[in-house]
KOLGUDREN-368505 format. One record per residue: y negated, z negated, x negated of N, C-alpha, C in turn; residue number from 1; residue in three letters. Coordinates in Angstrom, 1 decimal. Layout:
BEGIN
+--------+--------+--------+--------+--------+--------+--------+--------+--------+------+------+
|    n_y |    n_z |    n_x |   ca_y |   ca_z |   ca_x |    c_y |    c_z |    c_x | resi | resn |
+--------+--------+--------+--------+--------+--------+--------+--------+--------+------+------+
|      Y |      Z |      X |      Y |      Z |      X |      Y |      Z |      X |  NUM |  Ala |
...
+--------+--------+--------+--------+--------+--------+--------+--------+--------+------+------+
END
This chain:
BEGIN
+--------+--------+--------+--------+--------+--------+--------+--------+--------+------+------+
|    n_y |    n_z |    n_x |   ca_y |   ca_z |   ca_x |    c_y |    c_z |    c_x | resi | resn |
+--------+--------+--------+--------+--------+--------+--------+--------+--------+------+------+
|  -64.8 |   59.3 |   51.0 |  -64.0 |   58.3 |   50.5 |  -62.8 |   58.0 |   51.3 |    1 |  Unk |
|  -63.1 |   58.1 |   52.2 |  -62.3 |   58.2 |   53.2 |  -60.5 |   58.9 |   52.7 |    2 |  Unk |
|  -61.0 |   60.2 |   52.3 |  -60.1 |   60.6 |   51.9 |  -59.2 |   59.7 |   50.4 |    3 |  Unk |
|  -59.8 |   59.5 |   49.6 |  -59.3 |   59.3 |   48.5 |  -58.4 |   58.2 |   49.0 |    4 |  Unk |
|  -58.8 |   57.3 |   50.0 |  -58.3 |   56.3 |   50.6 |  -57.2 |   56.1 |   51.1 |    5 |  Unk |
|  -57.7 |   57.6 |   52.4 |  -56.2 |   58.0 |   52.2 |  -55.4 |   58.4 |   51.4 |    6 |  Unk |
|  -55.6 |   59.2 |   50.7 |  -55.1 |   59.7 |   49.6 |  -54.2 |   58.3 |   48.9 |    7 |  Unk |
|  -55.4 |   57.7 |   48.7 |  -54.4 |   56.4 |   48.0 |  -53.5 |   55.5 |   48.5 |    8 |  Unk |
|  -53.4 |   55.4 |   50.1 |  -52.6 |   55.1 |   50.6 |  -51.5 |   55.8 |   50.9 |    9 |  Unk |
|  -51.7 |   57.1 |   51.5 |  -50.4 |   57.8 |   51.4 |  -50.0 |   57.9 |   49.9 |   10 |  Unk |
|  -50.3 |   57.9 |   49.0 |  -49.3 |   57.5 |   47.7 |  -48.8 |   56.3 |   47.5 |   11 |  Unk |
|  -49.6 |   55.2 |   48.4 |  -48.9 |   54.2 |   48.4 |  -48.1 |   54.0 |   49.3 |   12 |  Unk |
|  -48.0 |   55.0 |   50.3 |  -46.9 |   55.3 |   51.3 |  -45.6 |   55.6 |   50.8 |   13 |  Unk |
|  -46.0 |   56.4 |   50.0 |  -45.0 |   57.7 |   49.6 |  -44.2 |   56.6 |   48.2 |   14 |  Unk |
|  -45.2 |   55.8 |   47.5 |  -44.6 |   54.7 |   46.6 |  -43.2 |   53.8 |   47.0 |   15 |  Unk |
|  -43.8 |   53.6 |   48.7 |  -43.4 |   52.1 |   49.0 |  -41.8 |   52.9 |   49.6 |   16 |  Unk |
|  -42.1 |   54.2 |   50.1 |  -41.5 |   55.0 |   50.8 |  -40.0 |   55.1 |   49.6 |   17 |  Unk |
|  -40.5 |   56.0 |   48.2 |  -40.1 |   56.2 |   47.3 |  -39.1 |   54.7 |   46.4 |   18 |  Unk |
|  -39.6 |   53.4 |   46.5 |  -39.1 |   52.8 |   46.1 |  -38.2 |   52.2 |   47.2 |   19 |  Unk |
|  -38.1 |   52.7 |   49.1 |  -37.0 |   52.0 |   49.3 |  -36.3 |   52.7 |   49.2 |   20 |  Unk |
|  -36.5 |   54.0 |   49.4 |  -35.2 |   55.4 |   49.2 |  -34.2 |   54.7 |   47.6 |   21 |  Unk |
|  -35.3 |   54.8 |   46.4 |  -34.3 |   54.4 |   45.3 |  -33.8 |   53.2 |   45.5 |   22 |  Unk |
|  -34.4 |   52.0 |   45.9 |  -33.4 |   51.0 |   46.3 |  -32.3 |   51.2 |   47.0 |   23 |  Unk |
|  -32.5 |   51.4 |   47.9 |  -31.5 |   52.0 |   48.9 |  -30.1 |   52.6 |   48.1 |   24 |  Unk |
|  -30.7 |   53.9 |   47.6 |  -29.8 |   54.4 |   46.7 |  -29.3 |   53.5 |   45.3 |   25 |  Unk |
|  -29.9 |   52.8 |   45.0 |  -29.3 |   51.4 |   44.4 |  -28.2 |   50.6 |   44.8 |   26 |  Unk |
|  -28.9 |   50.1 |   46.1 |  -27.7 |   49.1 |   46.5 |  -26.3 |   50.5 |   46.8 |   27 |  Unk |
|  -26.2 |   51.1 |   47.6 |  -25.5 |   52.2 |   47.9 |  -24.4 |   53.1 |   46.7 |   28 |  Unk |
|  -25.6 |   52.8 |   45.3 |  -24.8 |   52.9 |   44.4 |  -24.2 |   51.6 |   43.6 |   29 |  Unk |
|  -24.8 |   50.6 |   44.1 |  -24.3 |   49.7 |   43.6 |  -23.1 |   48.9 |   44.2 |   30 |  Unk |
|  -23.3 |   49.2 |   45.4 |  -21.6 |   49.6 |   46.8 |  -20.9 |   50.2 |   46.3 |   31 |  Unk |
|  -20.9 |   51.6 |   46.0 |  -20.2 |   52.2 |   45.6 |  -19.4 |   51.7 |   44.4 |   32 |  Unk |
|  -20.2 |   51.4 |   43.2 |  -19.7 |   51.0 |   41.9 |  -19.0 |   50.1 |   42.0 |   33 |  Unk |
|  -18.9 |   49.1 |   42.9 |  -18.4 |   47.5 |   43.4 |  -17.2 |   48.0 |   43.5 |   34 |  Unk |
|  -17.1 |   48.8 |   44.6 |  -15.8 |   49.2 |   45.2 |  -14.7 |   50.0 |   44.3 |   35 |  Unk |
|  -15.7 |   50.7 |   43.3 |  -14.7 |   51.6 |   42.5 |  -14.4 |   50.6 |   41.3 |   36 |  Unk |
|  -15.2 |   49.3 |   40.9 |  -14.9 |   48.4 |   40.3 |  -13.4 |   47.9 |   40.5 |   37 |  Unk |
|  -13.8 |   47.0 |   42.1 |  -12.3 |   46.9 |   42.5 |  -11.4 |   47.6 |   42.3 |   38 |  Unk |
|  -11.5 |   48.7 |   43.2 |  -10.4 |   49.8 |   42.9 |   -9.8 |   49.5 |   41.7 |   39 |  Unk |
|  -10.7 |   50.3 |   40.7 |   -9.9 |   50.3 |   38.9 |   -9.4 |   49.0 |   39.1 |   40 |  Unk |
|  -10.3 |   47.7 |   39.1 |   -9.7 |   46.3 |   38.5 |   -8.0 |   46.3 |   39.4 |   41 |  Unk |
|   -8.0 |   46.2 |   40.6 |   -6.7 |   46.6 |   41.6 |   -5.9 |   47.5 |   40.8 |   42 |  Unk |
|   -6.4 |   48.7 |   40.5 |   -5.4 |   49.7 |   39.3 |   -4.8 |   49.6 |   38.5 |   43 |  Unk |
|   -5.8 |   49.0 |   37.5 |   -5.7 |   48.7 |   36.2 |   -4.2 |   47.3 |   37.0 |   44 |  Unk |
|   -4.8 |   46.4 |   37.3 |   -3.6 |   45.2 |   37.6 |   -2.6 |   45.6 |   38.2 |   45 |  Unk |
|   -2.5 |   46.7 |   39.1 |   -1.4 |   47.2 |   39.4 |   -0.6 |   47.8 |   38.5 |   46 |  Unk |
|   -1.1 |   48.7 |   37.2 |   -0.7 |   49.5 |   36.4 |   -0.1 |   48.2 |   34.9 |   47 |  Unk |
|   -1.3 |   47.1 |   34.8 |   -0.3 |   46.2 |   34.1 |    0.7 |   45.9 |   35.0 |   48 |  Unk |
|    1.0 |   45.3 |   36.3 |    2.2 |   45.0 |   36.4 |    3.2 |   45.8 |   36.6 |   49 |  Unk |
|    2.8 |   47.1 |   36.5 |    3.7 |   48.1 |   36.6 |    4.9 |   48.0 |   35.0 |   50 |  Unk |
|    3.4 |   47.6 |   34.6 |    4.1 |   48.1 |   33.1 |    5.1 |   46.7 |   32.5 |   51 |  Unk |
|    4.4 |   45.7 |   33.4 |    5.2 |   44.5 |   32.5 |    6.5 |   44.6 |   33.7 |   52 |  Unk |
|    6.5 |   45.2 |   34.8 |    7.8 |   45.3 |   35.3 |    8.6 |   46.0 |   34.3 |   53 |  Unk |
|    8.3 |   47.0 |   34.2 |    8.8 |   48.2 |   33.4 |    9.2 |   48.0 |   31.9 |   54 |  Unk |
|    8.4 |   46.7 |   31.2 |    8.9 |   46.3 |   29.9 |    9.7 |   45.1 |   30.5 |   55 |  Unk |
|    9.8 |   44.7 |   31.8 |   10.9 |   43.5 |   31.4 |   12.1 |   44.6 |   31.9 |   56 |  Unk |
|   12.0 |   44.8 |   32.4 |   13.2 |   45.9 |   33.1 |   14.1 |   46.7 |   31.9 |   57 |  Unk |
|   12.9 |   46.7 |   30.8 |   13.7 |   47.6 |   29.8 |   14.2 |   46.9 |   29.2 |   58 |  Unk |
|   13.7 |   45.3 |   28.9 |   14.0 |   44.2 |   28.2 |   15.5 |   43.8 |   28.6 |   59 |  Unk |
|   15.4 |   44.0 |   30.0 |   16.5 |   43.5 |   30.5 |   18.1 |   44.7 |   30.2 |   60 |  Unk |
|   17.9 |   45.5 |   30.6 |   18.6 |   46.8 |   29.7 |   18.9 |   46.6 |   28.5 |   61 |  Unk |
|   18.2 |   46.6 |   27.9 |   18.2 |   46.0 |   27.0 |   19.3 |   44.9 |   26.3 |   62 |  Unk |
|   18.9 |   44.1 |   26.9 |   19.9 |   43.1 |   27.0 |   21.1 |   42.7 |   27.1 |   63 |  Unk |
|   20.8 |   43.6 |   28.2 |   22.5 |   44.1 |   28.9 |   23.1 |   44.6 |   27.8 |   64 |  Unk |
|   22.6 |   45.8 |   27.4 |   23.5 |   46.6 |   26.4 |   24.0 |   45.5 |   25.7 |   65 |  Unk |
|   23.2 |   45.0 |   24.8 |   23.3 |   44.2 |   23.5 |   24.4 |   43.1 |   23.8 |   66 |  Unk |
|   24.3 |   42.4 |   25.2 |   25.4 |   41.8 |   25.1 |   26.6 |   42.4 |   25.7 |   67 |  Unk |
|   26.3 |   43.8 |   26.2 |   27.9 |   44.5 |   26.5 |   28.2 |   44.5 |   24.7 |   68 |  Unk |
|   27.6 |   44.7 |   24.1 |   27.7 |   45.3 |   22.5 |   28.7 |   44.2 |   22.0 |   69 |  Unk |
|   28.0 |   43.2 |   22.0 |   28.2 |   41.8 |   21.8 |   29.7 |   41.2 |   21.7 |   70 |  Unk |
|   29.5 |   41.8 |   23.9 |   31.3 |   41.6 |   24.2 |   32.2 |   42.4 |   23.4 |   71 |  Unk |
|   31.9 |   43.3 |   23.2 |   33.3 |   44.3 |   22.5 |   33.1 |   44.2 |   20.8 |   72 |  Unk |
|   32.2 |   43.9 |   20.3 |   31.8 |   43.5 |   18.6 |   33.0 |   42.2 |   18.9 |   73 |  Unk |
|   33.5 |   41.2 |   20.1 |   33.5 |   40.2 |   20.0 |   35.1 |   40.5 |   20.4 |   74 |  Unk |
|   35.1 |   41.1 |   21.7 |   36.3 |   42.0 |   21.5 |   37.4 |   42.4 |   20.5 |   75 |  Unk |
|   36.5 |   43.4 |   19.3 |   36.7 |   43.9 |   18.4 |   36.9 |   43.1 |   17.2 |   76 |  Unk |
|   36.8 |   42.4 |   17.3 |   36.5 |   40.8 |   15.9 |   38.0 |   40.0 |   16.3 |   77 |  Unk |
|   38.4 |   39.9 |   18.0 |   39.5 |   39.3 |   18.5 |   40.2 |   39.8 |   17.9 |   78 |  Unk |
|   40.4 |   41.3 |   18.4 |   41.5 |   42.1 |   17.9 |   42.2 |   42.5 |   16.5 |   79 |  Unk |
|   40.8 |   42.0 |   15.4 |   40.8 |   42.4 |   14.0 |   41.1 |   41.1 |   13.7 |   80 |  Unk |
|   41.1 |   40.2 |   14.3 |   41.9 |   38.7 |   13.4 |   43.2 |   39.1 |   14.0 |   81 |  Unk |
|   43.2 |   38.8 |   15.3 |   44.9 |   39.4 |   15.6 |   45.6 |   39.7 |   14.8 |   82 |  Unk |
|   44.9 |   41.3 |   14.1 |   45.9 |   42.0 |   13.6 |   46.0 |   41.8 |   12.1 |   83 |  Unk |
|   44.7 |   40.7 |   12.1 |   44.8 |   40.3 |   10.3 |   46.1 |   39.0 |   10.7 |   84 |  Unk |
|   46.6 |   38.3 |   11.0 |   47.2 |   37.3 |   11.4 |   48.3 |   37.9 |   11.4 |   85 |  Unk |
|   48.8 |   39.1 |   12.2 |   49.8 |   39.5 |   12.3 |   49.9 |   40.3 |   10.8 |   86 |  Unk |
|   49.1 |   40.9 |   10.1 |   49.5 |   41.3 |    9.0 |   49.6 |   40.0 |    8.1 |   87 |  Unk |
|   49.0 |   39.2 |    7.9 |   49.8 |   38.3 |    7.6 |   50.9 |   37.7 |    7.1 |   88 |  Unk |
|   51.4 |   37.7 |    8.5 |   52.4 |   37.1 |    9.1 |   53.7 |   37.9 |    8.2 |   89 |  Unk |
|   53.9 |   39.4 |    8.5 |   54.1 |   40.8 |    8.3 |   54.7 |   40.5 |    6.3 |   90 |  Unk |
|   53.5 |   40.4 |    5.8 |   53.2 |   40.1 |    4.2 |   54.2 |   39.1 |    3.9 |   91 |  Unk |
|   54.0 |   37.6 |    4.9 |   54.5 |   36.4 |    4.0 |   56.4 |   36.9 |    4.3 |   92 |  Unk |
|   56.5 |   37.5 |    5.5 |   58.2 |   37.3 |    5.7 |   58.2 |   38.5 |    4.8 |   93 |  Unk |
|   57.6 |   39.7 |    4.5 |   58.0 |   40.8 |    3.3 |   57.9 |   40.3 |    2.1 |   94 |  Unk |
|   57.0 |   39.1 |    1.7 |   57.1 |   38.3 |    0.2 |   58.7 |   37.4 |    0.6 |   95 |  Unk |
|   58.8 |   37.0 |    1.8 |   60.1 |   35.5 |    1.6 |   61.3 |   36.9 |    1.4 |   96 |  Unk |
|   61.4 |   37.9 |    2.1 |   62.8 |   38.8 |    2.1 |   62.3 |   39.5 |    0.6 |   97 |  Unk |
|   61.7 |   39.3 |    0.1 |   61.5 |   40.5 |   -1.1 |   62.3 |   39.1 |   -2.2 |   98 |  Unk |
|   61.4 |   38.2 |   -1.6 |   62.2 |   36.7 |   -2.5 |   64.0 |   36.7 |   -2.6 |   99 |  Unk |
|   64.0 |   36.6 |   -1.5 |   65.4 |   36.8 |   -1.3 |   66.9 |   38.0 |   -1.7 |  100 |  Unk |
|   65.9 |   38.8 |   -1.4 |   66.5 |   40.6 |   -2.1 |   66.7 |   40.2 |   -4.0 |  101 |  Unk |
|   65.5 |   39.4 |   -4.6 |   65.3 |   39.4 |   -5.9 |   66.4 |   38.3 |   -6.2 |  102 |  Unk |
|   66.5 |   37.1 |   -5.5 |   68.0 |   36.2 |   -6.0 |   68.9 |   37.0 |   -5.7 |  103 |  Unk |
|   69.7 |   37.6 |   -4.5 |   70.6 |   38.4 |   -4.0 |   70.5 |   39.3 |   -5.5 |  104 |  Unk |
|   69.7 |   40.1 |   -5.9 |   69.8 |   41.1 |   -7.1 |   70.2 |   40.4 |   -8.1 |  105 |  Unk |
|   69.4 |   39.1 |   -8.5 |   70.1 |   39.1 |   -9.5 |   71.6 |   38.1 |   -9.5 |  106 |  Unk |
|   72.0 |   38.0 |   -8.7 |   73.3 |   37.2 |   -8.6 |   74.1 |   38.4 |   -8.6 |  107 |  Unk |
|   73.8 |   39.6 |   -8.1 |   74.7 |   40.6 |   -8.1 |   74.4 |   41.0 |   -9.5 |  108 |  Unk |
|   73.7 |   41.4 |  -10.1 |   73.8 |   41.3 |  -11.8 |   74.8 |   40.6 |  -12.8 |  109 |  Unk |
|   74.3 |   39.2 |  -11.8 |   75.1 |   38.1 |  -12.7 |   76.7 |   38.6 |  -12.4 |  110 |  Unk |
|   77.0 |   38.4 |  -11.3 |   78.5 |   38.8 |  -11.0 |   79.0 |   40.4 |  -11.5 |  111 |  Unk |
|   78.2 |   41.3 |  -12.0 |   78.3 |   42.5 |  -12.2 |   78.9 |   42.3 |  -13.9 |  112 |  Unk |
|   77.8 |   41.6 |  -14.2 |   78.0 |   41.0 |  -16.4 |   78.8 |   40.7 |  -16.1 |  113 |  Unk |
|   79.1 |   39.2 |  -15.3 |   80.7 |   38.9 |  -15.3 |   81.5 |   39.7 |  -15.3 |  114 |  Unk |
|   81.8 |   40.7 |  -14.3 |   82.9 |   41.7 |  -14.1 |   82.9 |   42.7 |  -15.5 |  115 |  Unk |
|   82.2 |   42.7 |  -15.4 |   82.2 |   44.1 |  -17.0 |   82.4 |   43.1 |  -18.2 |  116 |  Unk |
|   82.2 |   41.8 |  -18.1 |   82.3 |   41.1 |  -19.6 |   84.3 |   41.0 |  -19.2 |  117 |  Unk |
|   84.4 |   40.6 |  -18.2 |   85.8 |   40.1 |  -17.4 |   86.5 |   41.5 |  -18.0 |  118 |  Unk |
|   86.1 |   42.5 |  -17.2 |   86.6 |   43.8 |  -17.9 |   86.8 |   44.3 |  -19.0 |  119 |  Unk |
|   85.7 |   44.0 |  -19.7 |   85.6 |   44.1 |  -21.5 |   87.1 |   43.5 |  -22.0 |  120 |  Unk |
|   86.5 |   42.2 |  -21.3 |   87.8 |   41.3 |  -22.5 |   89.1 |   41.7 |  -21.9 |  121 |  Unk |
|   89.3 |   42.3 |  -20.3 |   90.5 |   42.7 |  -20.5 |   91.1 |   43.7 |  -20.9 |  122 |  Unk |
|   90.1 |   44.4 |  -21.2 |   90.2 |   45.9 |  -22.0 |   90.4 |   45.6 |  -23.1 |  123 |  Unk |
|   89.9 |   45.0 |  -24.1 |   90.5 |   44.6 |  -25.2 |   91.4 |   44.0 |  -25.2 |  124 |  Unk |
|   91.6 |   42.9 |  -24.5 |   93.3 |   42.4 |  -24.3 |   94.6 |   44.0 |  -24.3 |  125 |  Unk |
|   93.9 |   44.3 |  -22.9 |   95.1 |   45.7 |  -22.9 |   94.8 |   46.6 |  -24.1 |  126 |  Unk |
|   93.9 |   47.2 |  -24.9 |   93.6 |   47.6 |  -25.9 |   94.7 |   47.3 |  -27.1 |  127 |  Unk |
|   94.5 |   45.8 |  -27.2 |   94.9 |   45.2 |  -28.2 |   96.7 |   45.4 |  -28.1 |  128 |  Unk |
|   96.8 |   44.9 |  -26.4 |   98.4 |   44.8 |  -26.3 |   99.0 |   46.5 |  -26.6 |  129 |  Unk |
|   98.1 |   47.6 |  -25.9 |   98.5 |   48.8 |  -26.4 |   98.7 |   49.2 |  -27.7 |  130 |  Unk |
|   97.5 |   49.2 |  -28.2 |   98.1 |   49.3 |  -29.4 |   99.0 |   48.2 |  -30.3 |  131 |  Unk |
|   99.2 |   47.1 |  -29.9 |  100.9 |   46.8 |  -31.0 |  101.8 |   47.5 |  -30.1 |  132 |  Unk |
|  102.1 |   47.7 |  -28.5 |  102.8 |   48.1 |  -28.2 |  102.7 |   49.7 |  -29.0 |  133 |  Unk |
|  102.0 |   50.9 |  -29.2 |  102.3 |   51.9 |  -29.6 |  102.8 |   51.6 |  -31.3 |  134 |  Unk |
|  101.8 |   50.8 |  -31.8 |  102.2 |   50.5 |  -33.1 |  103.8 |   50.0 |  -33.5 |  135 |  Unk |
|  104.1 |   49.3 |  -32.5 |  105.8 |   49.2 |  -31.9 |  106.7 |   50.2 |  -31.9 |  136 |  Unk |
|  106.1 |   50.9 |  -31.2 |  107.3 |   52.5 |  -31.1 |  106.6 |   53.1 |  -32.0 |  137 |  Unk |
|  105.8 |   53.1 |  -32.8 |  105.7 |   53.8 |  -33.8 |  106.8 |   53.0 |  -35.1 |  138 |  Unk |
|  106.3 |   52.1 |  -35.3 |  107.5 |   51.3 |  -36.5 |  109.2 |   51.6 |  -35.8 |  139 |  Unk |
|  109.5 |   51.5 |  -34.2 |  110.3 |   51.8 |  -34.1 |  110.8 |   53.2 |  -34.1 |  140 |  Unk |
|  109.7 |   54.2 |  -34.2 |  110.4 |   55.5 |  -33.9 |  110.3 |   55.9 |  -35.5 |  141 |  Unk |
|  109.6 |   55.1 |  -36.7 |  109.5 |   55.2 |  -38.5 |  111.4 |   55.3 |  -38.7 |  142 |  Unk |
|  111.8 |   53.8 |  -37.9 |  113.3 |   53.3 |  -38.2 |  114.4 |   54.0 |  -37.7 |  143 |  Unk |
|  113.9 |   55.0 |  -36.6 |  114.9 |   54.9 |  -36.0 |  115.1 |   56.7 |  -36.6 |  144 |  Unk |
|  113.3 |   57.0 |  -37.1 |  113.6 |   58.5 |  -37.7 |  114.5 |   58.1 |  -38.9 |  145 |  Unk |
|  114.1 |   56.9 |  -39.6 |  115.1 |   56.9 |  -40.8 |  116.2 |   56.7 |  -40.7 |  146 |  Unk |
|  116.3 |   55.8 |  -39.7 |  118.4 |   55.5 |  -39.3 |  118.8 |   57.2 |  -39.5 |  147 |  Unk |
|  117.5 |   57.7 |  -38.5 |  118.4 |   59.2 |  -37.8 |  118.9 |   59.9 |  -39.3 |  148 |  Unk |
|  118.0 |   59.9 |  -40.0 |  118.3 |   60.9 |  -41.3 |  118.6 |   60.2 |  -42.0 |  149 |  Unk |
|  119.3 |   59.2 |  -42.0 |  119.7 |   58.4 |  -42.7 |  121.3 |   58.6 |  -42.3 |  150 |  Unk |
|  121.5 |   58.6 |  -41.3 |  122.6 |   59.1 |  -40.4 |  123.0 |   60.5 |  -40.7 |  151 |  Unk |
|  121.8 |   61.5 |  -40.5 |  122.2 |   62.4 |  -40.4 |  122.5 |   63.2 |  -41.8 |  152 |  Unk |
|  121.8 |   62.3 |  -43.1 |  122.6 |   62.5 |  -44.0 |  123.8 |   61.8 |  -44.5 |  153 |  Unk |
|  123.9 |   60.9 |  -44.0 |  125.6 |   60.4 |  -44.5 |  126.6 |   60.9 |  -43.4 |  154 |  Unk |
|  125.8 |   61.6 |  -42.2 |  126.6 |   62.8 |  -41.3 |  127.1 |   63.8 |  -42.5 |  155 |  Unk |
|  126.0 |   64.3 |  -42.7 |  125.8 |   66.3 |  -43.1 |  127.0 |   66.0 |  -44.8 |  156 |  Unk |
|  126.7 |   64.4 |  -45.3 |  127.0 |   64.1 |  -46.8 |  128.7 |   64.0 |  -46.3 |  157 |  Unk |
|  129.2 |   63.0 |  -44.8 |  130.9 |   63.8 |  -44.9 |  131.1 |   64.5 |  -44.3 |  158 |  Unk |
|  130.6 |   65.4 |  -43.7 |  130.7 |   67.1 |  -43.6 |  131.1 |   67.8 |  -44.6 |  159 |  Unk |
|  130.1 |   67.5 |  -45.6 |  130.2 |   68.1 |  -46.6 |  131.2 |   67.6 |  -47.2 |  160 |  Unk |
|  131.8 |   66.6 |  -47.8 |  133.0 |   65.9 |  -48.5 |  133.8 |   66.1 |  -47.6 |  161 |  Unk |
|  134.2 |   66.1 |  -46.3 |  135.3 |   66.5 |  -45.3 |  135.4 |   68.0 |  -45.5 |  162 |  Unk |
|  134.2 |   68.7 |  -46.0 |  134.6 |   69.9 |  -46.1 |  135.2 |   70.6 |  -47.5 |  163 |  Unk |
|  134.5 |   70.0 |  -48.6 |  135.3 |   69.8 |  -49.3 |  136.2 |   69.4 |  -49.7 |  164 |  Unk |
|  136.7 |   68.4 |  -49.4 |  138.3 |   68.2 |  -49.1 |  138.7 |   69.0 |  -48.8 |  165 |  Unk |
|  138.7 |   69.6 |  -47.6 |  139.6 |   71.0 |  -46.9 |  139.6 |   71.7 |  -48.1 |  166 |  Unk |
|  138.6 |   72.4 |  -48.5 |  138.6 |   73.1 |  -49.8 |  139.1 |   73.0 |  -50.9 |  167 |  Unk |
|  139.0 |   72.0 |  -50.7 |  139.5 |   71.0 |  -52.3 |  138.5 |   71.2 |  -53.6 |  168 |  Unk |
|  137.7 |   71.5 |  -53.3 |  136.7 |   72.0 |  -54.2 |  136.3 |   70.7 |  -55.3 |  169 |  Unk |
+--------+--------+--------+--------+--------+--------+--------+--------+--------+------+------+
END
């Protein structure tokens, strides 16, 4: 019995032996796990702040842009009233001179009808005076054809009776 005794003690050796090795190897693994805990949790929090650096950073770029954007949209909005202002401006003196061109035209119309009506009626005036004036030397050149041959028959008529006479015919 002796043996069994032993026996049962050395297994209870080998038990006690056996359960501090796996303790051991417990706490050791459970050292270990702690530390790699940390570690990751340290990681992981390094790696969010990495990242929330990295999203404000891009936020901020971001930002930038948009208000570089901003500035020249704003820039560009300055510039485009500007040039609406100056067109404008541009429009109303080409409406007041187009105004002005259009009285100026038609006063030159007006003075143009005048001239050509002015003209008309002197053209008929002279019209009118020409013709009595030709109608004139025409009645005078009727009278003066008739005086002529009128003349130039009571010419040719004692020609002829001066000629006869001489003849005695």
């Amino acid at each position: 019995m002796d043996d069994t005794e032993s026996m049962k003690s050395l297994v209870g050796l080998i038990h006690k032996v056996e359960t501090k090795r796996k303790k051991r190897d417990w706490e050791k693994y459970r050292e270990i796990s702690s530390k790699l805990y940390k570690e990751i949790d340290i990681s992981i929090k390094e790696y969010k702040k990495n990242q929330k650096n990295l999203e404000n950073e891009i936020i901020k770029e971001t930002l930038n842009e948009n208000i570089k954007e901003d500035n020249e949209i704003e820039k560009t909005n300055k510039k485009l009233k500007d040039l609406y202002i100056l067109l404008q401006n541009k429009c109303r003196e080409f409406e007041k001179k187009k105004r002005i061109l259009n009285i100026k035209i038609q006063q030159s119309k007006s003075k143009f009808n005048d001239i050509i009506e002015k003209i008309d009626n002197e053209e008929r005036i002279e019209m009118k005076r020409i013709t009595r004036y030709i109608r004139n030397i025409l009645i005078n050149t009727k009278k003066q054809a008739y005086i002529f041959s009128k003349n130039s028959i009571s010419y040719e008529k004692s020609k002829l009776s001066n000629a006869l006479k001489e003849y005695k015919i």
